[in-house]
C-alpha positions in Angstrom: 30.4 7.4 -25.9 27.0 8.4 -25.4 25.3 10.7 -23.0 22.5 10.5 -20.5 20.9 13.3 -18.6 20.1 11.6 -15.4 21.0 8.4 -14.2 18.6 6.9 -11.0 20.5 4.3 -8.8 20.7 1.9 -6.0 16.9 1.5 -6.3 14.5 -1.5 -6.0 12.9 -1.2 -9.3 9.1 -2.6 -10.8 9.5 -3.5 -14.5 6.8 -3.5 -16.8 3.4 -4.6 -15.9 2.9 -4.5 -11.8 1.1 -7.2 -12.4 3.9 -9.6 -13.2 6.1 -8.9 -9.9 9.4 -8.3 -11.6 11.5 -6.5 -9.3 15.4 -5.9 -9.8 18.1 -3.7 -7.6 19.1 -2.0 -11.0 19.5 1.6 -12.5 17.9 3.5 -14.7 19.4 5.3 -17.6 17.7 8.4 -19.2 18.0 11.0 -22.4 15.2 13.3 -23.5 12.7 12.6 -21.3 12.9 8.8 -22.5 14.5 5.6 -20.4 17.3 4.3 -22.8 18.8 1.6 -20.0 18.6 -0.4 -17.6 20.8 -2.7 -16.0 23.9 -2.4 -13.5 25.9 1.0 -12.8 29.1 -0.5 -14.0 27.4 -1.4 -17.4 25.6 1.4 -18.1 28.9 3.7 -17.5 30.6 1.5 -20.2 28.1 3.0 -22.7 27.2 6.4 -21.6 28.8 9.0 -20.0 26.4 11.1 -17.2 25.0 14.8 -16.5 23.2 14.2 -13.1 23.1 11.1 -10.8 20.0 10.4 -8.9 20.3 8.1 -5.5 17.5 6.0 -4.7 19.4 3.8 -2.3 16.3 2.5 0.5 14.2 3.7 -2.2 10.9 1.6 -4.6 11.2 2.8 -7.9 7.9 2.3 -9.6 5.9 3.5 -12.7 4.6 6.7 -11.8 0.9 6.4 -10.9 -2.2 7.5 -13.3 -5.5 9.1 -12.6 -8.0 8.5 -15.0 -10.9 10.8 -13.7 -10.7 14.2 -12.0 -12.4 17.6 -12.0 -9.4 19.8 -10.8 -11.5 23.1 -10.3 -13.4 21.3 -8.0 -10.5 21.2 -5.7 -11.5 24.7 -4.3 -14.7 23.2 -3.4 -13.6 20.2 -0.1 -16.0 19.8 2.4 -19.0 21.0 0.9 -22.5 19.3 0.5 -21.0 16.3 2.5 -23.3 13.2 3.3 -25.6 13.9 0.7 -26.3 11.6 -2.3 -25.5 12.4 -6.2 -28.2 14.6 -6.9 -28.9 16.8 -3.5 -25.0 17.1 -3.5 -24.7 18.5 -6.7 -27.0 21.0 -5.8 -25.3 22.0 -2.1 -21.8 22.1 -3.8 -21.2 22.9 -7.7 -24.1 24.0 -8.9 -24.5 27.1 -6.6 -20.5 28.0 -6.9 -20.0 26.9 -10.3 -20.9 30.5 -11.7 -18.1 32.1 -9.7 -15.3 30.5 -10.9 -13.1 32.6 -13.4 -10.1 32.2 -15.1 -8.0 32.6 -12.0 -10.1 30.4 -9.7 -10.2 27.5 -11.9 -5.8 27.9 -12.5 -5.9 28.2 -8.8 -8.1 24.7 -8.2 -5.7 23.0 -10.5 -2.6 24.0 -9.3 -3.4 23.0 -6.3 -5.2 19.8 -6.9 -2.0 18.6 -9.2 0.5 19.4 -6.7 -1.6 17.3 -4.7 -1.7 14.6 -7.6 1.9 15.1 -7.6 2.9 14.1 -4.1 1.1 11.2 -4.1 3.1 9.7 -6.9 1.2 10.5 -9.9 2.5 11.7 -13.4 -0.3 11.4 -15.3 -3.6 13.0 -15.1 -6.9 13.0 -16.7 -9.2 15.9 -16.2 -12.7 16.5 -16.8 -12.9 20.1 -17.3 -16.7 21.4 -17.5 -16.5 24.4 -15.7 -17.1 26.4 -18.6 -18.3 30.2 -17.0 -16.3 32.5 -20.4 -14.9 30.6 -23.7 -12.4 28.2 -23.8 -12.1 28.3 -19.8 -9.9 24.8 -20.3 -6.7 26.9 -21.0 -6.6 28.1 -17.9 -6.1 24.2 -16.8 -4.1 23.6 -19.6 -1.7 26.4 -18.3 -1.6 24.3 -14.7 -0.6 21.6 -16.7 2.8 23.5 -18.0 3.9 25.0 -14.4 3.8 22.1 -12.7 5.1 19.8 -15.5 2.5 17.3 -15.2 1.3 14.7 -18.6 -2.4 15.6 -19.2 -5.2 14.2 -21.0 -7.8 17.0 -20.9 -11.2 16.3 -21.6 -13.0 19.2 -22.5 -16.6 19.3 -21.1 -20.1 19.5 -22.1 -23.3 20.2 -19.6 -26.0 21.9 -20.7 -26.5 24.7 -18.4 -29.2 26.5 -20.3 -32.0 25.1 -17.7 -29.8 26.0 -14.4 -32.5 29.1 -12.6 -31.6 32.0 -10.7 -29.8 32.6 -8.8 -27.1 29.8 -9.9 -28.0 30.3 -14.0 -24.7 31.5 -15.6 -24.4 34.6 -17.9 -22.6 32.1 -20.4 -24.6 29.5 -21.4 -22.7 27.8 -24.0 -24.2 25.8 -27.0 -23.3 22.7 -28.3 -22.1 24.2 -31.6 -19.9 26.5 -29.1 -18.6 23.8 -27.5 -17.6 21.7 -30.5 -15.8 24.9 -32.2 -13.9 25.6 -29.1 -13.2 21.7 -29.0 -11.6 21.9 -32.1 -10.1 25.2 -31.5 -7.9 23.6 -28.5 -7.4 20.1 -30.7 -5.5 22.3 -33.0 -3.6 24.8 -30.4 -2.4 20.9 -28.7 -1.7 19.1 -31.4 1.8 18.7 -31.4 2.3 19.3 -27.5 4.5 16.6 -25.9 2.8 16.0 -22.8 -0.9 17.5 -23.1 -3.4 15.8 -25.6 -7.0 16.8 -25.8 -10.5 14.7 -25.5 -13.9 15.1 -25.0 -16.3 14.7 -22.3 -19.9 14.9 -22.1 -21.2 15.3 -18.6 -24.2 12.9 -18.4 -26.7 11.2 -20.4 -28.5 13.9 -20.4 -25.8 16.9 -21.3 -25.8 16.6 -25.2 -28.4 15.8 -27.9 -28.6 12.3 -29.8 -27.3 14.8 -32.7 -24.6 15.8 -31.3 -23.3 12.2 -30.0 -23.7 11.5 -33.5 -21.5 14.4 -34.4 -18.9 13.4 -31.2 -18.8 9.6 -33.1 -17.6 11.3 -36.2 -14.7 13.3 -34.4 -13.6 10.5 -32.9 -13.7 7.8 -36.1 -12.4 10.7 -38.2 -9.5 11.8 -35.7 -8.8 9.4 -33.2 -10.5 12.0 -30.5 -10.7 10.3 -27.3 -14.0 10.4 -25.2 -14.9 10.1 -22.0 -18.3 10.3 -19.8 -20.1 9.6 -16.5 -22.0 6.3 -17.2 -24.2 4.7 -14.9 -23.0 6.8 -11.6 -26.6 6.3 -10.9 -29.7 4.5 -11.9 -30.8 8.2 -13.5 -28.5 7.8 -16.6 -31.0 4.9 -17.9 -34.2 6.5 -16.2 -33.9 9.8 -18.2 -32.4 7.9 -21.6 -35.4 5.6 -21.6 -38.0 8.0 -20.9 -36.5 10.0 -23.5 -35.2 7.7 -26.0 -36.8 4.3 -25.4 -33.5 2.6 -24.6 -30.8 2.6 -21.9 -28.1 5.0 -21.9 -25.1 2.8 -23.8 -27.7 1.1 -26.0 -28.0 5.2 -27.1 -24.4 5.8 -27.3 -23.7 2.5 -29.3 -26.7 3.6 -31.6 -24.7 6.8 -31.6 -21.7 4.8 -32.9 -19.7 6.4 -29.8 -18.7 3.3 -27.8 -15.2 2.3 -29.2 -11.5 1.3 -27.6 -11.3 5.5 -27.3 -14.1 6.0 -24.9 -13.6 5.8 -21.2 -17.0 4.9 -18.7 -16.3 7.0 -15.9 -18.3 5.3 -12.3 -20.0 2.4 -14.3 -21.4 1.2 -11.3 -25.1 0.2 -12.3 -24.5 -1.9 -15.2 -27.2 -4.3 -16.4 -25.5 -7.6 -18.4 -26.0 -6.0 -21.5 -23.6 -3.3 -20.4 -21.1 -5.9 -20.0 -22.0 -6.9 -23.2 -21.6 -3.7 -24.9 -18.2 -2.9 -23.3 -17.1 -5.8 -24.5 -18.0 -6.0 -27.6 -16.4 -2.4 -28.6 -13.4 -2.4 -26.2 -14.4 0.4 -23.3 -12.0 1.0 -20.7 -13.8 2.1 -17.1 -12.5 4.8 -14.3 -13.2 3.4 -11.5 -13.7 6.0 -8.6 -13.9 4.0 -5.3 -14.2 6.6 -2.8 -15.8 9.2 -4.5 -18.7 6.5 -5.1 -18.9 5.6 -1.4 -18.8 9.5 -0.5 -21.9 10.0 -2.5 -23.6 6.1 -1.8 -23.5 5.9 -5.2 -23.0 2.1 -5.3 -20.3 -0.5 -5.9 -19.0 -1.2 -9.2 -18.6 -4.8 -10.3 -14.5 -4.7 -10.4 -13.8 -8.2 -10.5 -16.3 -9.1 -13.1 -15.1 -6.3 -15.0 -11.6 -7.9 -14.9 -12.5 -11.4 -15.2 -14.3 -10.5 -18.5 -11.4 -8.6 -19.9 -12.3 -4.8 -19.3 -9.3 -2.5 -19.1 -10.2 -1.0 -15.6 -8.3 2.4 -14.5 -8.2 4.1 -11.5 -9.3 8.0 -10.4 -9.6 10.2 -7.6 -12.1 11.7 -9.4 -13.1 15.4 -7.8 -11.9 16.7 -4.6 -16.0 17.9 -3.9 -16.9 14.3 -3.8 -13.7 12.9 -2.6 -11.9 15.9 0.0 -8.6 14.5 -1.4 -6.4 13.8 -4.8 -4.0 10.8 -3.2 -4.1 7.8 -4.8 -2.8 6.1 -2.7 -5.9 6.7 -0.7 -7.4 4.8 -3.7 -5.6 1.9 -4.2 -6.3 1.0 -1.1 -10.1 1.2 -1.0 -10.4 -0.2 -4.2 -9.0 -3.4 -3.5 -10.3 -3.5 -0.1 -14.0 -2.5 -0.9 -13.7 -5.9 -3.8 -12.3 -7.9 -1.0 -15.7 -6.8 1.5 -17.9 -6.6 -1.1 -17.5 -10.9 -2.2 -16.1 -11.8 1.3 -12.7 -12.9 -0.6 -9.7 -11.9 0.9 -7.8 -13.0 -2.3 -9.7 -11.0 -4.5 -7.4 -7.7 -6.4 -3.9 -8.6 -4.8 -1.7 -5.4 -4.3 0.2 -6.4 -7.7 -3.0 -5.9 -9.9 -4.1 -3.3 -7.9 -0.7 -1.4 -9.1 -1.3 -2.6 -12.8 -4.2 -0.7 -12.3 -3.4 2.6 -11.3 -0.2 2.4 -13.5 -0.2 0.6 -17.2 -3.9 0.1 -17.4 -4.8 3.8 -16.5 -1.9 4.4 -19.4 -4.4 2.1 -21.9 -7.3 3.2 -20.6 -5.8 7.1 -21.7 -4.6 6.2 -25.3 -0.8 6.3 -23.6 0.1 2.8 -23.2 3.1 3.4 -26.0 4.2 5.7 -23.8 3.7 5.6 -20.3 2.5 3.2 -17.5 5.7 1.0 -16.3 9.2 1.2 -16.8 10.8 -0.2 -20.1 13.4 1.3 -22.6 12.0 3.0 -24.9 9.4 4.8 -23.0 8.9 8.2 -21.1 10.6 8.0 -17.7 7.6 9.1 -15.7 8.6 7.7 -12.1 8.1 8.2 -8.2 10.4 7.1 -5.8 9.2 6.1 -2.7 10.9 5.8 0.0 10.7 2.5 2.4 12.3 4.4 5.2 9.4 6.7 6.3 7.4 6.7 8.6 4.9 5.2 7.5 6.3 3.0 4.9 8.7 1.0 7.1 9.1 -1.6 7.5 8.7 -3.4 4.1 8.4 -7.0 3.7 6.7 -6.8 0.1 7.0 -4.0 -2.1 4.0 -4.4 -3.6 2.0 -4.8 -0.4 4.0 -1.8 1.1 2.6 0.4 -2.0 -1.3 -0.7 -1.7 -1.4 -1.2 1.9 0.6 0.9 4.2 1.4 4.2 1.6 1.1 7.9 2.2 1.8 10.8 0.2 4.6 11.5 2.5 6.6 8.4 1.6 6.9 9.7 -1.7 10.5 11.1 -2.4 10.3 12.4 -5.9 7.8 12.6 -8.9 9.3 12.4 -12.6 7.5 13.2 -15.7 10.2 12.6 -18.8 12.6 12.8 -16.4 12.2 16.5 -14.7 11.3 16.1 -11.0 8.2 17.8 -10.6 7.8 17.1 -7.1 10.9 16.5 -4.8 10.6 16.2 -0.6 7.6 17.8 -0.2 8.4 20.9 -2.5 7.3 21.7 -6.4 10.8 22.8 -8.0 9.1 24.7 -10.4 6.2 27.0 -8.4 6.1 28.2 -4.9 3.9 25.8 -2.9 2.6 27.9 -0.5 1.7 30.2 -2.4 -0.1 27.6 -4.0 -1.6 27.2 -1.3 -2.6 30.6 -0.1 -4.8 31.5 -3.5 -6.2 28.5 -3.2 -7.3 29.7 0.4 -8.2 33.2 -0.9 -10.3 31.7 -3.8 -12.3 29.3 -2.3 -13.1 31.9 0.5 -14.4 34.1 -2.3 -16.8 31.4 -3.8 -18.4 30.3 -0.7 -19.0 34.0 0.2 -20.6 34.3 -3.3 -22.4 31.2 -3.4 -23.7 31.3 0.5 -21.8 27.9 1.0 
């Protein structure tokens, strides 16, 4: 007879796509990090003998939640340069602070921000990680990733802080050619890592030179390198790339060769038909960062047409400086509900698809579809368990609806990623979580100090 290490029962299960509604009251059998079974107790005990039993009894057990789009460093930086739009923002937030974040501010921002992630169900995180103050400054991520046992898809990134003046100008101003050696440099120290893979991720329009899109597009074809940027957020992407190149922004990257099924649009909120078009044509998935884009009055991206026209569309928190949390739950919710206001149709993204979203098509969206994204045998059993009896769950009359509409972070029982809780009742089994919390305090007092914030 076989043997599992953990066995999750007496739970009321989503299979596969959210999208489809399957629900059964069955268990869960897994062995390495990896769901072998699922079916009834009885028959599952007739084929496997088990280390550790897990009770979900009152309990939704659901694909653990994805986050496309985040800057975790940022997570020091809440409340600042609020009710201001992208650019004015920018400059009463991370510009003036970015040059004060080391090694142990930006480990501190992302423990933090992950446990955060963590709570609210997610176990699987993208992060855009441009705060780039000494070389290869992405390990110290990278290292948050490990301790708190979360999947990752880094994205290394490039902005081009030569033209930042004093008093915000930082004493390392790195290069292109810097930032594709060091790109490389942490493709190779990755490669074989089980839950972190590495991408890239050019800031804006404006943060790298046609040349070196052109050299990005040849990673990526040569490599399979994912890449991911902030397209369209505003009108400026296409302003600047016309001035400068004579066309828009994505008719640049697809002359760059760089749109493909492995680049992720992060915002796309101003997109002009051809933009559509484009995406279409060359299979580009979009983050789509609800709050974050009403924080800033960025503008409303086109969901539903997305959708109906066969975009994979993800879902992200994006940073905490233009969203004050990392719950997305919280985004779920406005997502759907900001479609529903913005076309006065109450049918529009039903709870279901809104879960497909954050869950299987954030998977695609990442390159981890094969992997990740829903529960089915065969793939990594990265879970939360949510609990129906909390206060702010209860009651439930639709599972689905319960999960969109009426969720909080503290109806979450337990996080798995392959199968290790990484978050459990409100604690982090494998770091201290108020210490956590107190650095976190410590270092973002010390940057507002520095940066008069």
């Amino acid at each position: 007879m076989k043997n599992i290490d953990l066995l999750i029962t007496n739970g009321e299960v989503i299979l596969k796509d959210p999208a489809l509604r399957q629900v059964c009251h069955c268990d869960i059998a897994i062995k390495d990090g990896v769901i072998v079974a699922i079916g009834a107790e009885q028959d599952i005990r007739k084929n496997y003998t088990v280390d550790t039993v897990l009770d979900a009894s009152g309990c939704i057990v659901f694909p653990g939640l994805v986050c496309t789009h985040t800057h975790l460093f940022q997570t020091l930086l809440k409340g600042l340069g609020r009710d201001r739009p992208l650019l004015s923002w920018l400059d009463s937030s991370i510009r003036p602070a970015l040059k004060h974040f080391d090694r142990e501010a930006v480990y501190s921002g992302a423990m933090l921000g992950l446990a955060q992630l963590a709570a609210s169900g997610v176990t699987s995180v993208a992060d855009y990680q441009y705060c780039h103050t000494e070389p290869l400054m992405d390990i110290a991520v990278l290292d948050a990733f490990e301790d708190i046992g979360m999947r990752g898809l880094l994205y290394s990134g490039r902005t081009n802080v030569k033209g930042y003046p004093e008093p915000i100008a930082l004493s390392y101003k790195e290069t292109e050619q810097q930032y594709f050696d060091q790109l490389i440099e942490l493709g190779n120290l990755y490669r074989n890592h089980k839950r972190i893979t590495i991408g890239s991720g050019p800031a804006i329009i404006w943060d790298m030179s046609k040349s070196g899109y052109e050299h990005l597009s040849y990673l990526s074809q040569s490599s399979g390198l994912r890449v991911s940027m902030h397209c369209l957020e505003t009108e400026d992407d296409d302003l600047f790339s016309i001035e400068r190149y004579g066309v828009s922004s994505m008719q640049l990257l697809k002359q760059c060769n760089l749109l493909s099924e492995r680049f992720l649009a992060v915002h796309a909120v101003h997109m002009a038909d051809a933009d559509f078009a484009l995406f279409k044509e060359h299979s580009v998935s979009v983050s789509h960062c609800p709050i974050s884009n009403m924080i800033l009055a960025s503008g409303t991206a086109f969901v539903v047409r997305m959708l109906k026209e066969g975009l994979t569309v993800s879902l992200a928190v994006d940073g905490s400086a233009s969203n004050d949390a990392q719950n997305m739950f919280e985004v779920m919710k406005t997502a759907t509900l900001l479609q529903k206001v913005l076309h006065r149709d109450a049918s529009l993204l039903p709870a279901e698809q809104v879960l497909s979203m954050a869950t299987i098509a954030g998977a695609k969206a990442l390159g981890l579809d094969a992997f990740t994204g829903s529960i089915e045998i065969g793939k990594q059993a990265d879970i939360c368990i949510y609990d129906k009896y909390s206060l702010y769950s209860a009651p439930v009359a639709d599972v689905f609806a319960s999960l969109v509409y009426s969720s909080s972070s503290e109806s979450v029982r337990q996080t798995l990623v392959a199968g290790n809780i990484i978050y459990d009742r409100g604690d982090l089994p494998h770091k201290d979580r108020k210490q956590i919390i107190a650095t976190a305090h410590e270092q973002a007092q010390r940057i507002r100090r520095l940066s008069n914030l």
